[in-house]
C-alpha positions in Angstrom: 32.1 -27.9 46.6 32.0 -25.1 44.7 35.2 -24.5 42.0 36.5 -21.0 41.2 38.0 -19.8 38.2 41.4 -18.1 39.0 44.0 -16.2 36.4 45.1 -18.7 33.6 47.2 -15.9 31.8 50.6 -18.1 33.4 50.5 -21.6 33.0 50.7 -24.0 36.3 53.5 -26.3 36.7 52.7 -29.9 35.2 52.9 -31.7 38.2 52.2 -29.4 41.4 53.5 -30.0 45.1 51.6 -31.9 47.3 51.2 -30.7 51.1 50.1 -33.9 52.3 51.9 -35.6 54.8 53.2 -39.5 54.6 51.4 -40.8 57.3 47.6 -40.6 58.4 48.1 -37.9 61.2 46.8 -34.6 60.5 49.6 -31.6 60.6 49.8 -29.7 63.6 48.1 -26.0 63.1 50.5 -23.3 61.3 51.3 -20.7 64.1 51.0 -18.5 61.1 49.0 -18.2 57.7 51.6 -19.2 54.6 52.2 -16.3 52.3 51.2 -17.8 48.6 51.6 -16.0 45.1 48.7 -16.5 42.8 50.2 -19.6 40.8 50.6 -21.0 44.5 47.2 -21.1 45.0 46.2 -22.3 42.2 48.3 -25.3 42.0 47.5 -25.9 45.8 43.2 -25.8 44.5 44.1 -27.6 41.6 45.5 -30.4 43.6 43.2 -30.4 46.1 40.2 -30.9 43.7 42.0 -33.5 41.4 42.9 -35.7 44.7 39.2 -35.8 45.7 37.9 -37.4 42.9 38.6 -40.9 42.0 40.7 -41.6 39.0 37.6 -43.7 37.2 33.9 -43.6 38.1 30.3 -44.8 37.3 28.2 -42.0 36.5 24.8 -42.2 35.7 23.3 -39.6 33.6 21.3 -38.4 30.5 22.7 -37.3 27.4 20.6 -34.1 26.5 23.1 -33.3 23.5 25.4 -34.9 21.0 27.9 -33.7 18.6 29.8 -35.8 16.2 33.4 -34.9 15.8 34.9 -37.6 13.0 34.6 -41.0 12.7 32.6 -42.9 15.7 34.3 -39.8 17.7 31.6 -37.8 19.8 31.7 -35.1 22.5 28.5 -35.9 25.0 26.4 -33.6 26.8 25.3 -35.0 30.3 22.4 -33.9 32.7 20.8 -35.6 36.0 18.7 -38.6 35.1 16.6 -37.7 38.0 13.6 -36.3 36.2 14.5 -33.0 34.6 16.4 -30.3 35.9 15.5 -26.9 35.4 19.2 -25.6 36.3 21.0 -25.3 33.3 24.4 -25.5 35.3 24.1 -28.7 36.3 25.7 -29.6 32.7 28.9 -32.0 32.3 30.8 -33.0 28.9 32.3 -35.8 28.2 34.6 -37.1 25.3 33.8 -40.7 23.7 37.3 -41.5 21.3 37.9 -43.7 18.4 39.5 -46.3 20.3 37.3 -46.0 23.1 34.4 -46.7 20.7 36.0 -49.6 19.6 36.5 -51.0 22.7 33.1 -50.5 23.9 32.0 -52.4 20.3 33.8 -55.1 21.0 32.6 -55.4 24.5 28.8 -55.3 23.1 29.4 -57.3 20.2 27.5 -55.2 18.2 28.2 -51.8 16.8 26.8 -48.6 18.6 25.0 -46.0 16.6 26.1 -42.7 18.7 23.1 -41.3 17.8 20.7 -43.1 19.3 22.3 -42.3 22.7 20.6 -38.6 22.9 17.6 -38.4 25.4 18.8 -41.8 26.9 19.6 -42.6 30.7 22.8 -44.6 30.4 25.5 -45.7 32.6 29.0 -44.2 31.4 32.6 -45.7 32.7 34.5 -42.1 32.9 38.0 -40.8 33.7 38.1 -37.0 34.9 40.3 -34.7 32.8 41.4 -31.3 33.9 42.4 -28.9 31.8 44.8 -26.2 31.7 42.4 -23.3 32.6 40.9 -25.4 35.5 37.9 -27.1 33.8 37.0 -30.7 33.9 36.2 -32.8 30.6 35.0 -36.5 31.2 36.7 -38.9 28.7 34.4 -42.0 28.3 36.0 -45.5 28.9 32.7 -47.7 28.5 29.2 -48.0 28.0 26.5 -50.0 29.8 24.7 -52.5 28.2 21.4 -50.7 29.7 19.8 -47.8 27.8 16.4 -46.6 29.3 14.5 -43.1 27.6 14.6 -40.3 29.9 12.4 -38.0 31.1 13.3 -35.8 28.5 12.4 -37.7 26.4 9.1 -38.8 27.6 8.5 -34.5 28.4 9.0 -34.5 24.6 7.0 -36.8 23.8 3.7 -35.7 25.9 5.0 -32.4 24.3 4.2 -33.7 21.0 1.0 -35.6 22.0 -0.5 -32.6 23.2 0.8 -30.5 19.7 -0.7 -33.1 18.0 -4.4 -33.0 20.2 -4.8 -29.0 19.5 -3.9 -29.8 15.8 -0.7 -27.6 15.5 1.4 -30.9 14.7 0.6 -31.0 10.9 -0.6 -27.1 11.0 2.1 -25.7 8.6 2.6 -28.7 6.9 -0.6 -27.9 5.0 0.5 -24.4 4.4 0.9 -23.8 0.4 4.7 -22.6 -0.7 4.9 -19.2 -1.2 3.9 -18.4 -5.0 6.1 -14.8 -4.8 8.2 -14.4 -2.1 8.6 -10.7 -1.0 9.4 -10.7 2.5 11.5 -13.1 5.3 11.8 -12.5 8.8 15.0 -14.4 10.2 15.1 -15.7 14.2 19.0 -16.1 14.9 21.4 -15.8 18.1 23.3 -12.4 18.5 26.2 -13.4 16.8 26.4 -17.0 16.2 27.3 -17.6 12.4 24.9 -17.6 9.7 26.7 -15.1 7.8 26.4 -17.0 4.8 22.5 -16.3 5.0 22.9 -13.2 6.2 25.4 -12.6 2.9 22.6 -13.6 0.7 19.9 -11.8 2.0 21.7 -9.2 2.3 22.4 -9.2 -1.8 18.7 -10.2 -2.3 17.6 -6.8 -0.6 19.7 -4.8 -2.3 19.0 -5.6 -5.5 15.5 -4.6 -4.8 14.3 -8.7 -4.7 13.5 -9.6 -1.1 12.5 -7.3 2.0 14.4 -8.6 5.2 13.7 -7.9 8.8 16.7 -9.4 11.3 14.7 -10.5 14.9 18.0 -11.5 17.1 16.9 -13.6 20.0 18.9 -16.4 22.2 18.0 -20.5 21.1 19.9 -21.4 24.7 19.8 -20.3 28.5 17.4 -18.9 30.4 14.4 -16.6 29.1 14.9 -18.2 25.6 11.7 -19.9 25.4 10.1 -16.9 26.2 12.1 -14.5 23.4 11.5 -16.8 20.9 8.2 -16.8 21.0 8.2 -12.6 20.9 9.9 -12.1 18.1 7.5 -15.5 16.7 4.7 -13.0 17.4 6.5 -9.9 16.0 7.2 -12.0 12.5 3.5 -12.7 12.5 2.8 -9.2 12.8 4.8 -8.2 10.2 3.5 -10.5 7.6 -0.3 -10.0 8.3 -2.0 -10.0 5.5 0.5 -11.2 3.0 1.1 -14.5 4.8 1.5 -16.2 1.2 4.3 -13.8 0.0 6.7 -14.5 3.1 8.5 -16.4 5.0 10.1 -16.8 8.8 13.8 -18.2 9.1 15.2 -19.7 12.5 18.8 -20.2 11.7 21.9 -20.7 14.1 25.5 -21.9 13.0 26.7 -24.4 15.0 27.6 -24.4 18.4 25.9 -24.5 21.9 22.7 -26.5 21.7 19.2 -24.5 21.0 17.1 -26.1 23.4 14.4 -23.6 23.2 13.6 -25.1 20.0 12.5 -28.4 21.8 10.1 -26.4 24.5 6.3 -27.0 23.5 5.3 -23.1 23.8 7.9 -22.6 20.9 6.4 -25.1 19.1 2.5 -24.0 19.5 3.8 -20.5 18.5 5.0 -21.7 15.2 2.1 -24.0 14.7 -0.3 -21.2 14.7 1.4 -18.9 12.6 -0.1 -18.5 8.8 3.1 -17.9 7.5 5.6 -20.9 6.6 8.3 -21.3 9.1 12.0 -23.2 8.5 14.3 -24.4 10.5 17.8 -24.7 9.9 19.7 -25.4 12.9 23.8 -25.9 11.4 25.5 -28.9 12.6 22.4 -30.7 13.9 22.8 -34.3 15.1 20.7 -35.7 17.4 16.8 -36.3 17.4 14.5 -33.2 15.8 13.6 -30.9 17.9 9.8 -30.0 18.3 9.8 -26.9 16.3 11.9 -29.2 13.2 8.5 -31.1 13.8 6.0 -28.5 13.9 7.6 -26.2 11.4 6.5 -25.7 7.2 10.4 -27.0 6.5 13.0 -28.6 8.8 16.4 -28.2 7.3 20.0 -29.2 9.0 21.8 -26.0 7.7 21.9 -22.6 7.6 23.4 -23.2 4.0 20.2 -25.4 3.4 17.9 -22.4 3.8 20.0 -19.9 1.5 19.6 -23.2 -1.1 15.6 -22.8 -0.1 15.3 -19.1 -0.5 17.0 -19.2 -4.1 14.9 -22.4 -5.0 11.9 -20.2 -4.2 12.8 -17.1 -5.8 14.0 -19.1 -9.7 10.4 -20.8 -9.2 8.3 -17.7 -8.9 10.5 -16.5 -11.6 9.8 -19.3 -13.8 6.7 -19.3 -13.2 6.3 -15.5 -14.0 7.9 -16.2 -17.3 5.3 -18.9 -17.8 2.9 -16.5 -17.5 3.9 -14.1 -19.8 4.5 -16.9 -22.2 1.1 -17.7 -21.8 -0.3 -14.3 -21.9 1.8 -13.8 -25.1 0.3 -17.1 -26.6 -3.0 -16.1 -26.0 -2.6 -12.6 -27.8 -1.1 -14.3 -30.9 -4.0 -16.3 -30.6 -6.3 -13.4 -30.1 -5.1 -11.6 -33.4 -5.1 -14.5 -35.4 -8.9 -15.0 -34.6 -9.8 -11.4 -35.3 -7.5 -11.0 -38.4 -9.6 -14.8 -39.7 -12.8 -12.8 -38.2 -12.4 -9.8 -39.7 -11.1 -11.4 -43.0 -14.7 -13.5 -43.3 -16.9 -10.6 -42.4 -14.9 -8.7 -45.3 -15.7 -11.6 -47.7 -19.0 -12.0 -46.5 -19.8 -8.2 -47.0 -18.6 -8.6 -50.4 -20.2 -11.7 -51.7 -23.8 -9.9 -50.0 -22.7 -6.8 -52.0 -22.0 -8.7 -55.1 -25.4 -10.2 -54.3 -27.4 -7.2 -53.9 -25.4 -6.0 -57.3 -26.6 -8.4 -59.3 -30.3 -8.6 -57.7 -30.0 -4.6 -58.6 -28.7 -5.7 -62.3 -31.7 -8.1 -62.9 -34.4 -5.7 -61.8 -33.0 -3.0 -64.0 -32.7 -5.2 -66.8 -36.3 -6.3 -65.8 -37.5 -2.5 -65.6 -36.0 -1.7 -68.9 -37.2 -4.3 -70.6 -40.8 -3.8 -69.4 -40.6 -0.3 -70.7 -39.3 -0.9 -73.5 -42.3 -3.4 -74.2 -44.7 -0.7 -72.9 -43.4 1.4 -75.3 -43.5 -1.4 -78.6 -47.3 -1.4 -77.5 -47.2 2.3 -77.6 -46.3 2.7 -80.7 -47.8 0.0 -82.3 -51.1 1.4 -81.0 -50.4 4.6 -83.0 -50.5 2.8 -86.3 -53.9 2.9 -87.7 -55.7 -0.7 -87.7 -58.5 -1.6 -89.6 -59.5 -4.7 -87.3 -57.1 -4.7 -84.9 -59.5 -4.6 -81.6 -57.4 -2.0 -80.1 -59.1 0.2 -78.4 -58.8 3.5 -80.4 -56.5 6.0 -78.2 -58.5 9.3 -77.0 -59.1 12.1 -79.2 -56.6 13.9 -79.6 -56.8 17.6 -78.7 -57.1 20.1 -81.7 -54.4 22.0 -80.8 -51.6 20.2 -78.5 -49.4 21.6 -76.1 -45.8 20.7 -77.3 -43.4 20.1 -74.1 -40.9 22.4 -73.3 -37.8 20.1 -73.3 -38.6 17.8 -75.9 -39.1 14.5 -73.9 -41.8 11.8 -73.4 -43.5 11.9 -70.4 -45.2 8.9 -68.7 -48.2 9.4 -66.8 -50.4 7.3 -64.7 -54.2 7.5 -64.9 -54.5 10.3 -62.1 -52.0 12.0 -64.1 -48.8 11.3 -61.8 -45.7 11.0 -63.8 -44.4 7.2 -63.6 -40.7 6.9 -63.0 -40.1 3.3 -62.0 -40.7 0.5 -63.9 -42.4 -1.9 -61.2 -45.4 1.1 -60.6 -45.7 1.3 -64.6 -48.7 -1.2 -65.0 -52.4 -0.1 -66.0 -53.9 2.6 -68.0 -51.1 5.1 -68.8 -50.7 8.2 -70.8 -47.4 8.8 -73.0 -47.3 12.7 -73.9 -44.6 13.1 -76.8 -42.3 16.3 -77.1 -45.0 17.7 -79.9 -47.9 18.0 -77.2 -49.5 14.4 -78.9 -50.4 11.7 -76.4 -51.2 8.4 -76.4 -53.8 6.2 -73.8 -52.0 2.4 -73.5 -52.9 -0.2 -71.1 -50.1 -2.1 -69.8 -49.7 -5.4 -67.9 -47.5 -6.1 -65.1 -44.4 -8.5 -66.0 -43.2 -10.8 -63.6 -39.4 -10.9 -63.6 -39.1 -14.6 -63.2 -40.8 -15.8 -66.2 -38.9 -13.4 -67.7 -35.3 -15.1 -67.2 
């Protein structure tokens, strides 16, 4: 039986009419239709629906979503435990209350961790509510003892098995962080809140710090699954070639359930991107889903990722001051060692030139005093000796050529003037300024012997 929505604007009466009759006959056929105003109707529907269901039933189903709403309070999502259903619709909720909880411990004689009942087949004790605009909320009375995993869960699992077999389990797991982030690519629901996110990137890119590229796409309903992994692809695209500088953001506020995160293809499609992927899914609380599994980060918040985005951006930060630290170290360093280097090879240079000072010192000190020897021997050859042995000096030319300037000259026995002490050895000829000259022999000195 199929239940329509009719006009809720005016509210239906608390406890509407009944048109049964008292006893177990049917009424005899109206001769003519009744004439109803809206509110008529839908009291009359209303009624009609409420009195074919019983006031508390069994139902057996699987609980494909959880949310916690307080303290051991819960609102359930159920589905056929048949297998699963590919018709969304088929889609109950159900209410589990503080009290109820507690009844249902005591019962048990254990407590119940709530979370543990998502992807189970249970048995649930349930009274129907109907609200004021018509729908029907479930409000569970007990639990049975009996929990089994459902198919969902075992879908999940050979999801995960096969993930695991074509290696894109662990795949961005063994990505590296990224050392400057430059770009991020966010997946998020048209309109379902993760403004605080979108706040923050938002001030990021315009103070010149981040690039941001907003891919909308569903998490929930039909052809989700397949969008997901589009804009997946697009984000790839986008970061080619500068997979380390980026990053790809699925975020959702809280709210309806993102069940295209737990569909294998979605999962494959971020295990083969080379770009790290995070998931923050707000208000999480049942099992991860396969793309918190496959993904570089899983976090529970959209907050969470904002908290990851600044943790990444003070770290390349830090780490670029680092480096200039460093690099400004290391040309301290690098003057210090040339002002040291530059500072011995001065002080070397000088001590050499000292050096080769006083080597030039000694051998003009050597030079002078072997002239001045050679000319003691000189002279004291000119002084007539009766048996001296020295070898009488050349006759001397009847009428000498005086020299022009007045000096001695020195000259070799080929007649070259000498002019440096270490070539002034051997026969040698000292012409005087009156034209007079003198043959001497002369030894060679040896400097050494002479210190």
């Amino acid at each position: 039986m199929r239940i329509h929505l009719f006009d809720t604007t005016r509210v239906p009466p608390a406890d509407p009419p009944s048109d049964r009759p008292t006893d177990d006959t049917s009424p005899p056929p109206d001769s003519a239709p009744p004439i109803l105003d809206v509110r008529e109707v839908w009291a009359r529907a209303g009624s009609a629906v409420r009195t074919s269901l019983p006031r508390s039933l069994q139902l057996t189903a699987t609980v494909t979503w959880m949310q916690l709403r307080g303290h051991n309070s819960c609102e359930l999502e159920l589905s056929p435990s048949h297998g699963v259903s590919s018709n969304l619709s088929l889609r109950l909720r159900a209410h589990l209350s503080v009290s109820a909880y507690d009844a249902i411990t005591v019962k048990l004689g254990r407590p119940v961790d709530l979370t543990q009942l998502v992807h189970r087949d249970i048995t649930l004790t349930c009274t129907p509510v109907w609200l004021p605009d018509g729908r029907m909320r479930l409000t569970v009375t007990d639990i049975g003892p009996n929990w089994r995993v459902s198919a969902v869960k075992l879908q999940r699992a050979q999801g995960l098995d096969a993930l695991a077999r074509a290696g894109l389990l662990d795949a961005q797991r063994r990505l590296p962080q990224p050392i400057h982030l430059e770009r991020i690519s966010v997946l998020h629901p048209p309109g379902q809140g993760w403004e605080d996110v979108a706040g923050t990137l938002s001030a990021l890119e315009g103070a010149g710090l981040l690039q941001v590229d907003s891919l909308p796409c569903p998490f929930d309903g039909q052809g989700a699954v397949a969008q997901v992994v589009e804009r997946l692809d697009a984000a790839a695209a986008l970061h080619r070639g500068r997979e380390d500088r980026g990053l790809v953001l699925m975020v959702r506020g809280g709210g309806s359930p993102a069940r295209a995160l737990d569909a294998k293809e979605v999962a494959g499609a971020i295990g083969t991107l080379t770009v790290p992927v995070a998931v923050a899914v707000g208000h999480r609380t049942d099992a991860p889903t396969l793309a918190d599994l496959t993904a570089w980060a899983s976090l529970p918040t959209p907050s969470e990722a904002r908290h990851l985005i600044l943790t990444l951006l003070e770290g390349s930060a830090m780490r670029a001051e680092a480096a200039w630290r460093r690099l400004t170290a290391s040309l301290d360093d690098l003057e210090a060692r040339l002002r040291r280097t530059m500072t011995d090879r001065c002080e070397a240079v000088a001590t050499e030139a000292e050096a080769c000072l006083a080597a030039a010192e000694r051998r003009t000190e050597t030079a002078s005093f072997a002239l001045e020897r050679g000319l003691e021997r000189a002279l004291a050859a000119l002084k007539p000796a009766g048996n001296s042995g020295v070898v009488p000096p050349a006759p001397i030319p009847a009428q000498p050529i005086p020299s022009q300037d007045g000096l001695v000259r020195l000259t070799d026995q080929a007649g070259r003037p000498v002019a440096d002490a270490a070539t002034a050895s051997g026969l040698l000829t000292i012409t005087f300024g009156d034209g007079r000259s003198v043959s001497v022999r002369v030894e060679p000195l040896d400097p050494i012997t002479m210190h």
